[in-house]
C-alpha positions as CSV (number, residue, x, y, z in Angstrom):
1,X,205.8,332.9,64.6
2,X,208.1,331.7,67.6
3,X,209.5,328.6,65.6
4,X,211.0,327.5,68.9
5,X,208.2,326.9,70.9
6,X,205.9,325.1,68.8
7,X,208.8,322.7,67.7
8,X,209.6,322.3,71.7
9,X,205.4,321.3,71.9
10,X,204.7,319.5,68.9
11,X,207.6,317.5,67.1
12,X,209.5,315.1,69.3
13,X,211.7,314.9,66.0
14,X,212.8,319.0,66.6
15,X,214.8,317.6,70.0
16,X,216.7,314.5,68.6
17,X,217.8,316.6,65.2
18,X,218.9,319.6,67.1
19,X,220.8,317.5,70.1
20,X,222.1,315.3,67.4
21,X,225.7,315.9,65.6
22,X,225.3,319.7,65.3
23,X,225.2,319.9,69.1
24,X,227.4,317.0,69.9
25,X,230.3,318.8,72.1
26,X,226.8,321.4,73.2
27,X,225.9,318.7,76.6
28,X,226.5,315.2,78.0
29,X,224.4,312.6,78.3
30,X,221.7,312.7,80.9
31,X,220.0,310.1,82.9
32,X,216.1,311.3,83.5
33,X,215.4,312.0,87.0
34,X,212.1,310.2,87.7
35,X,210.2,311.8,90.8
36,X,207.1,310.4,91.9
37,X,204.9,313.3,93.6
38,X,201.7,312.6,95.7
39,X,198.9,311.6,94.3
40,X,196.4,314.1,93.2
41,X,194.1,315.7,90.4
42,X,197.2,318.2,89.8
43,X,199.9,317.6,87.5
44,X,200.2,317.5,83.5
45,X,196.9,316.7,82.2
46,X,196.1,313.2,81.1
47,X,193.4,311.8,79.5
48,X,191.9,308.1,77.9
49,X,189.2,306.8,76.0
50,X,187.8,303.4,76.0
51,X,185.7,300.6,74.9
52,X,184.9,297.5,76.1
53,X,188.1,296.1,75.6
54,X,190.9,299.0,74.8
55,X,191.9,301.6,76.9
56,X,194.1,304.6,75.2
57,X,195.9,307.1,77.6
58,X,196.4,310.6,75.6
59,X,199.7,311.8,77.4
60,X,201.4,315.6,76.5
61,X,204.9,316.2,76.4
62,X,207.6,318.4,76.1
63,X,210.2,317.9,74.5
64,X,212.7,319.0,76.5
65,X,212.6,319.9,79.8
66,X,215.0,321.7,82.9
67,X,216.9,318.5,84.1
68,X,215.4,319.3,88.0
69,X,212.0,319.8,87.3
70,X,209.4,317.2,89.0
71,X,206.5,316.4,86.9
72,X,206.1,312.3,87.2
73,X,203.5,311.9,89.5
74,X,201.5,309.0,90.6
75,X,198.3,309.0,88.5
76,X,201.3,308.9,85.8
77,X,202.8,306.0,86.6
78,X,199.5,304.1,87.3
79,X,198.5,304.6,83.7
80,X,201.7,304.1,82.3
81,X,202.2,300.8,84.7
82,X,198.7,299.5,83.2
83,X,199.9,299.5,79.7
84,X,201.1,296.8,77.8
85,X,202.3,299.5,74.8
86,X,203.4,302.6,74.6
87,X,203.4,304.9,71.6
88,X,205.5,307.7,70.7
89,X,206.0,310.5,67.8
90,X,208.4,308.6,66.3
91,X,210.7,305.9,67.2
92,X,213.4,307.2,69.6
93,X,215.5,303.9,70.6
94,X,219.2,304.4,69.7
95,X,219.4,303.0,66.3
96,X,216.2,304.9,65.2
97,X,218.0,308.1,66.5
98,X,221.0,307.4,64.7
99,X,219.1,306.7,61.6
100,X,216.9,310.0,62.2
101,X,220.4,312.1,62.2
102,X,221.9,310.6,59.5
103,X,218.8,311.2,57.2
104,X,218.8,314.9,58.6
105,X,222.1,315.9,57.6
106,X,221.5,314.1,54.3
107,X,218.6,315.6,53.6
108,X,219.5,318.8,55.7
109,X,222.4,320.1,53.6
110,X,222.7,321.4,49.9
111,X,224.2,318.9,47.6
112,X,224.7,321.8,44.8
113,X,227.0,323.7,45.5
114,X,224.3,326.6,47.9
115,X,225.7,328.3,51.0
116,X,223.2,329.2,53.6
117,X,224.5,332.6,53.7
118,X,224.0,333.2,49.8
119,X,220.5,333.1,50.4
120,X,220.7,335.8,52.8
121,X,220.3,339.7,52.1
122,X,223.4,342.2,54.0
123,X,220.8,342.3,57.1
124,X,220.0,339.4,57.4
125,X,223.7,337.9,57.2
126,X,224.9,340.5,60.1
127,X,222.2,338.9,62.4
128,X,222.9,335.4,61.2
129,X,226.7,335.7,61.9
130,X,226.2,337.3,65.2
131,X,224.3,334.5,66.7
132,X,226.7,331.9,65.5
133,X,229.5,334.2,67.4
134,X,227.1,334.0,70.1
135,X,227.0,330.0,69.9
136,X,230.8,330.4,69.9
137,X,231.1,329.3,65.9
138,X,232.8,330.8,62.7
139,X,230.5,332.4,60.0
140,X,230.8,329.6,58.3
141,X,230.0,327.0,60.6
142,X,226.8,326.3,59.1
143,X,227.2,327.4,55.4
144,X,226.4,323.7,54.7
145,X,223.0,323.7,56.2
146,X,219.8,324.4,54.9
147,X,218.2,326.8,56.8
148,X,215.2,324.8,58.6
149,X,218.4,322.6,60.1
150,X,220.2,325.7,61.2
151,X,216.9,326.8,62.3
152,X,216.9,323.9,64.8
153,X,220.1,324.7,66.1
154,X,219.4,328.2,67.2
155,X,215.9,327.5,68.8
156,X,217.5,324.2,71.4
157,X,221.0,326.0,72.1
158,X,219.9,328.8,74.4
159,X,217.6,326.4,76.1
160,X,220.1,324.1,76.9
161,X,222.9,326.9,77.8
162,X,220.3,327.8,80.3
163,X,219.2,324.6,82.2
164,X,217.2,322.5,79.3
165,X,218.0,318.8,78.6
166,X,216.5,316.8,75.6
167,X,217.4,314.2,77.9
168,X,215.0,315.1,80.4
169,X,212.5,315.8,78.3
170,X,209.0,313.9,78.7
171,X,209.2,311.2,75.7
172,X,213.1,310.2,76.7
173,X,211.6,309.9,80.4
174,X,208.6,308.2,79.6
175,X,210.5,305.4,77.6
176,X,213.0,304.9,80.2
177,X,209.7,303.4,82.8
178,X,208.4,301.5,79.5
179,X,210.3,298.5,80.2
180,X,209.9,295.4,78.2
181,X,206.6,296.7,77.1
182,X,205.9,297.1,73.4
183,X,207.0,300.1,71.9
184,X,205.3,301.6,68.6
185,X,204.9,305.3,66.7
186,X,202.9,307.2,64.8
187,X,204.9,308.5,62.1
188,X,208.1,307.9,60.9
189,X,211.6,310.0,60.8
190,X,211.6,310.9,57.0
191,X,208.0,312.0,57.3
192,X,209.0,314.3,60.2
193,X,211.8,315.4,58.3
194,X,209.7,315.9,55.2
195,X,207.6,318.7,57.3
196,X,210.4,320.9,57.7
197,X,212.4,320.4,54.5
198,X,209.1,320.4,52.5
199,X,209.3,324.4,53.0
200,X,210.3,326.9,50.5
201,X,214.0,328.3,51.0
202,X,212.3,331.4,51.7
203,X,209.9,330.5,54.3
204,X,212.5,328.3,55.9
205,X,215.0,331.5,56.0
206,X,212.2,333.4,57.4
207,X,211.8,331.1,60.5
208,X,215.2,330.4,60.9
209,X,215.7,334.4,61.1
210,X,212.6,334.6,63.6
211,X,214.2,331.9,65.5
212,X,217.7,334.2,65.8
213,X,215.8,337.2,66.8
214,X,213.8,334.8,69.7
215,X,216.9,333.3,70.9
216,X,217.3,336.0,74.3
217,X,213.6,335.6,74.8
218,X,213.4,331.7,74.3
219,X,213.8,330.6,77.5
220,X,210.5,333.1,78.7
221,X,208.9,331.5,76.4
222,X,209.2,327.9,76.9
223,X,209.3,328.7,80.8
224,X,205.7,329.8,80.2
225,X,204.3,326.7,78.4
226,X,206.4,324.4,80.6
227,X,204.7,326.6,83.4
228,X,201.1,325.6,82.0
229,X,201.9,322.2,80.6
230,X,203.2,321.2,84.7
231,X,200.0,322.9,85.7
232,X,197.8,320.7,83.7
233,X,196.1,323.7,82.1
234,X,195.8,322.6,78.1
235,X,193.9,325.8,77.6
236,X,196.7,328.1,78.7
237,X,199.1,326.3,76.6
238,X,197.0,326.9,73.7
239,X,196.8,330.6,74.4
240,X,200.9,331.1,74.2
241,X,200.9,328.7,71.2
242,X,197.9,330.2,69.3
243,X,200.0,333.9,69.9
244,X,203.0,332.4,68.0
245,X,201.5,330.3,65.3
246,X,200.0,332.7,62.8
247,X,200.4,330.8,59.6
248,X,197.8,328.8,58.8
249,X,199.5,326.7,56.0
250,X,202.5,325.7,58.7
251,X,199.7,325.2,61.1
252,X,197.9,322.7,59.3
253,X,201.0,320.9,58.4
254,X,202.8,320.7,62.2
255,X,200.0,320.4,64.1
256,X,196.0,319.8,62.8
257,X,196.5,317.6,59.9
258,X,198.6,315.3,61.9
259,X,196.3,315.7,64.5
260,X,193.1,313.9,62.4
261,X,195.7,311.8,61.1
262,X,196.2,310.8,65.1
263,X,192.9,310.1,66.1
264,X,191.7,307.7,62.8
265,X,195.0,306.1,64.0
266,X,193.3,305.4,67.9
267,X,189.6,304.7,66.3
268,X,191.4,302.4,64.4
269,X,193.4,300.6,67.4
270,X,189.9,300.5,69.6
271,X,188.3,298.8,66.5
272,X,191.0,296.1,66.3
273,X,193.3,295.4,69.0
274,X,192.6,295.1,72.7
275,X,195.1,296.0,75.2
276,X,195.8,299.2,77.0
277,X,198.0,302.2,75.1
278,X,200.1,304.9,76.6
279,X,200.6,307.1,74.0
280,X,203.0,310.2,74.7
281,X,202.7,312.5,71.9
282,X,203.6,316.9,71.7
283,X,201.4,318.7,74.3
284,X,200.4,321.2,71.9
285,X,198.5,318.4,70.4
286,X,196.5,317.6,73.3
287,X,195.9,321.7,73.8
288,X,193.6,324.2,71.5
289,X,191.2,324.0,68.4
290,X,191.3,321.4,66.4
291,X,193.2,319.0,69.0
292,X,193.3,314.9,68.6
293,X,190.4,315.0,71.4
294,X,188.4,317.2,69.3
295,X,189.0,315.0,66.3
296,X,187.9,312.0,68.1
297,X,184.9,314.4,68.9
298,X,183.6,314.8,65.6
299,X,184.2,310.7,64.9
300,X,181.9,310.1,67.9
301,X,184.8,309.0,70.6
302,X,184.9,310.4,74.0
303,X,187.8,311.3,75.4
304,X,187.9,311.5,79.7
305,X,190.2,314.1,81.7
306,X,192.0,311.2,84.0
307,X,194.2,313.7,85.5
């Protein structure tokens, strides 16, 4: 499995921990670049359901994106202009991120004494050391780390030494147009956190070794969804994610469980608050079997392709 680019399409959590202190000299600041194209059925997909008194806009994002590309178009900002909330993954104002990467160096380090590279056989350590030469680091540079937080590192680097931003990316863009409107998530940053240091130290060396031997072809890779995602084509985003995630177990835990989770969570906001919802939540989400529209599906909800 591609680690990289189902964290780039599902966890808005994956951009803020890896562009946090472990890449803190790795890129400025960026301001989003909003572009408003012309009005059209093209563009990323959107969708909403409703009742007689809720409306709830099912947005896709990615989490980071090339700082030139032109995606906000106007069916966009009519939805997100009729909302009086917007919900994200996870709180992402600048005290939650500073919370989130505190708690992931806390939680994303041994406390006992373990090296990273002590849990790594003599292959294993040659191709771990070359990347961090490659990211311009010492050997042990990330000794510290537990491997799902290294594992982070190596998947958002290449992107960003070759024209990706979190800062541009869809949520961070999104937020910046929200306003004074109210601002709420579905899950929190420890329960995000939680998916990833929840693994075994084996399966979290196995991915963080998968993500080392993706790094040269990362940037095909998330070229291709982004290409699909811009496109509005859910389907063919599903294709390149279903190709990459194999394991059902990590499956289940990043994307469908959270998924169901996700849509009780909007038959629960039609049932009892009126209003109209933006939510902005991981494309691959939105995309493939057991997506939050086909869990709204099997509760009876209908869910309408706006755009």
């Amino acid at each position: 499995m591609k680690l990289n680019s189902i964290l780039t399409a599902t966890v808005a959590g994956f951009a803020l921990l890896a562009s946090g202190p472990v890449l803190a000299d790795e890129h400025a600041e960026a301001t989003p670049q909003i572009v408003e194209l012309a009005s059209g059925p093209d563009g990323p997909a959107l969708w909403k359901v409703s009742d007689e008194d809720t409306t709830i806009y099912l947005f896709g994002t990615v989490h980071v994106l090339p700082t030139d590309l032109e995606w906000y178009d106007a069916e966009i900002d009519a939805a997100l202009g009729s909302s009086d909330t917007v919900v994200t993954e996870i709180k992402m104002d600048p005290a939650s991120e500073a919370a989130l990467s505190q708690l992931a160096q806390a939680r994303g380090q041994f406390g006992d004494g373990t090296t990273l590279r002590s849990l790594l056989n003599e292959e294993q350590t040659a191709s771990y050391e070359a990347a961090l030469a490659g990211l311009g680091a010492q050997p042990a540079a990330f000794d510290p780390m537990k491997p799902w937080l290294a594992s982070l590192t190596f998947s958002l680097v290449p992107l960003i030494q070759q024209g990706y931003d979190p800062n541009s990316g869809v949520d961070r863009v999104i937020l910046s147009q929200a306003g004074d409107r109210t601002l709420d998530a579905l899950e929190s940053a420890e329960f995000q956190i939680g998916i990833f240091d929840g693994l075994p130290l084996d399966v979290q060396v196995a991915f963080m070794m998968e993500a080392i031997e993706g790094m040269p072809k990362v940037k095909d890779t998330i070229d291709a969804m982004v290409a699909e995602w811009v496109e509005g084509d859910p389907d063919g985003l599903a294709v390149i994610m279903n190709e990459d995630l194999t394991d059902e177990a990590l499956a289940e835990a990043l994307l469908y469980s959270r998924n169901a989770t996700w849509a009780e969570w909007i038959e629960n906001r039609l049932d009892t608050t009126p209003g109209t919802v933006f939510m902005a939540v991981g494309a691959g989400h939105l995309a493939g079997d057991k997506s939050v529209q086909q869990y709204l599906a099997q509760r009876g909800i209908e869910t309408q392709r706006v755009q």
